[in-house]
N, C-alpha and C positions, 0 to 999 in steps of 0.2 A: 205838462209835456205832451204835444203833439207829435205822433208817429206816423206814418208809413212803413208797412212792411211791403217788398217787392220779392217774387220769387215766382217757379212756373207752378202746378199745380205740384203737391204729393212733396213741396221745399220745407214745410214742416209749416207754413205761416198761424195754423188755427192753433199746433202745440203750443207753439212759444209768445203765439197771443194772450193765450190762458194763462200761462206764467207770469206775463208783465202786468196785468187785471192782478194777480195774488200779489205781486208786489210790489205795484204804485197804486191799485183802485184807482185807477183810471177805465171807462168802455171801453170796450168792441164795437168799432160800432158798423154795422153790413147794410148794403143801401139797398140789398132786398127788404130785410126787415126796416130798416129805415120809411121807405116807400110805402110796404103794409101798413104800419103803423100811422103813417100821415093821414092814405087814404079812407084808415077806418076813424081816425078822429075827426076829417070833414075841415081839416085846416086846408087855408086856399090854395097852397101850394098843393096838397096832397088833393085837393077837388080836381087841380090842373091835373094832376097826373091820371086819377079816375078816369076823364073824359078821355083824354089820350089812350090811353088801355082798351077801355071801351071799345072804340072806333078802333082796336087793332093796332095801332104804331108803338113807334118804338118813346120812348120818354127823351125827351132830348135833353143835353147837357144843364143846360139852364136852369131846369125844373130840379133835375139831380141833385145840381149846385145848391140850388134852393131848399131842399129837404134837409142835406147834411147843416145848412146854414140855420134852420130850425132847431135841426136835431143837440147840437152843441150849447146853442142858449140855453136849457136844460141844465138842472143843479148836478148834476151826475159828472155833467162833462166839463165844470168850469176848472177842474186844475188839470184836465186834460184828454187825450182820446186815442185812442188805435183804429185806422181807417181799412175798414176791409171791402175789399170787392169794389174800390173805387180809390182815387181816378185809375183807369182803365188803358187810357188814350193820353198824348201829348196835349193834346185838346183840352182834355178833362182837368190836367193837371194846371193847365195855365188858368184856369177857369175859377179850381178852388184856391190859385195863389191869390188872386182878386179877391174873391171875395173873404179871404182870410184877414188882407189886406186892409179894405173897409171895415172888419172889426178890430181893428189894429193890434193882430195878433199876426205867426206866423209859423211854421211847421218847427217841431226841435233837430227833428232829424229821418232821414228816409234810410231804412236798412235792406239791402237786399242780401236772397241767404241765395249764392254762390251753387249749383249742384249741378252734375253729372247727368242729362237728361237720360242717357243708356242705362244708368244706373237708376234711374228712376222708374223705366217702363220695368224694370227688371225687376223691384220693390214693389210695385203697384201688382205685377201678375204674380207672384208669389205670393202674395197679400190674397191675391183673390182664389187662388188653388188653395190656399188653407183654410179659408170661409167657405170654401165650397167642400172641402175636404170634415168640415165639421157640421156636415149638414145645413149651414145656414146660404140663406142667399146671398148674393154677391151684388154689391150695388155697381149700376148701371156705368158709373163712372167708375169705377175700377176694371172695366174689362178695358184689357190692353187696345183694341181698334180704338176707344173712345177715348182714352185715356191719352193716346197720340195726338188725335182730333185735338182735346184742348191744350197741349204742349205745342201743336201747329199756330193754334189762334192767338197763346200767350206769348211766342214769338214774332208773330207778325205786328198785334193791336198792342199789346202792354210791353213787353223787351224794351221797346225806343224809349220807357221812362227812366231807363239806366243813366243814359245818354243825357238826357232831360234834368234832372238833378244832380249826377258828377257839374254840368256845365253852372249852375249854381253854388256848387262848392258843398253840396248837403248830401250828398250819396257814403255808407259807411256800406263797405260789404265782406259779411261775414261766410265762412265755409261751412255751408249746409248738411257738407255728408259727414260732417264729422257725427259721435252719437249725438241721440238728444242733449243727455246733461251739458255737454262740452258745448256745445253750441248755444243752450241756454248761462252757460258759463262765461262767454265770447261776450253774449246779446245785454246780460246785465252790467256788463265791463262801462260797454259802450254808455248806456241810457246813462246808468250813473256817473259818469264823464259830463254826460249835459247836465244831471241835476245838478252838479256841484259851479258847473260855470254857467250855469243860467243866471245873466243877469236880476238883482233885487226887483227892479219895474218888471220884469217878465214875469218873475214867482210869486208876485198878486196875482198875476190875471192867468199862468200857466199852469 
């Protein structure tokens, strides 16, 4: 089972990725770590990314593509993966259909968790007044200015993959503010919905 979770930041994506790891064993798989990982084993694609780095740019799609397409040939990932922190862009998305495509595989399903952005800046600064209220630090990303910042970016660069996937027929979207449980309740409805209608030739290779 190949996933995609879609949501803005603070939509729960990293709780209920944990959950589907405890209950398919299937990765997580994050193309920052992805990326670290390439470029400290010195594989070509993570050499390309090195040099890019190096010289200050930004890693362009292609190489990204390239790393995830690495990172899945791996015994971990052959009955399947949960894709974090990427695709990003409508770009990115069309990029890893390809080359999913050329492994004659293809995503099961893309879930986005549904939420309340007001209610979100409103969880995140309460979150950070009780971390801070217990004397610990409050992380950088939790403070409400920055915390806006990336709900601006995730609407402008990543949102349009709503759009992007409905138009394929593969978008499922769940309601995010409900509690955790109830939404991890929603979230196993679904998957197990595809396990059970995943074609025999797909559940060799998914």
């Amino acid at each position: 089972m190949r996933i995609i979770l879609l949501g803005p930041p603070g939509a729960g994506k990293g709780t209920q990725s944990a959950r589907i790891v405890e209950r398919f064993g299937i990765p997580q798989l994050s193309t920052g770590d992805m990326l670290r990982a390439a470029v400290a084993a010195g594989t070509p694609v993570g050499l390309e990314a090195k040099g890019i780095m190096e010289s200050g740019g930004l890693v362009p799609d292609s190489v990204v593509v390239g790393i995830v397409a690495d990172r899945i040939e791996e015994a971990d990932a052959h009955n399947g993966f949960i894709l974090d922190g990427f695709p990003r862009t409508v770009d990115q998305a069309a990029a890893l259909d390809r080359m999913l495509a050329e492994k004659n595989l293809a995503l099961s399903t893309v879930i986005e968790f549904s939420v309340d952005e007001d209610a979100l800046v409103g969880r995140i600064a309460k979150r950070a007044t009780e971390t801070a209220a217990r004397g610990e630090p409050v992380r950088k990303d939790d403070t409400p200015e920055v915390f806006k910042t990336r709900l601006t970016a995730y609407r402008t660069q990543t949102a349009p993959l709503s759009a992007y996937y409905a138009s394929l027929g593969m978008l499922e979207t769940l309601d995010g503010m409900k509690p955790v449980d109830a939404v991890t309740g929603d979230l196993m409805t679904v998957l197990e919905r595809h396990v059970r209608t995943a074609p025999a030739t797909a559940a060799a290779i998914s």
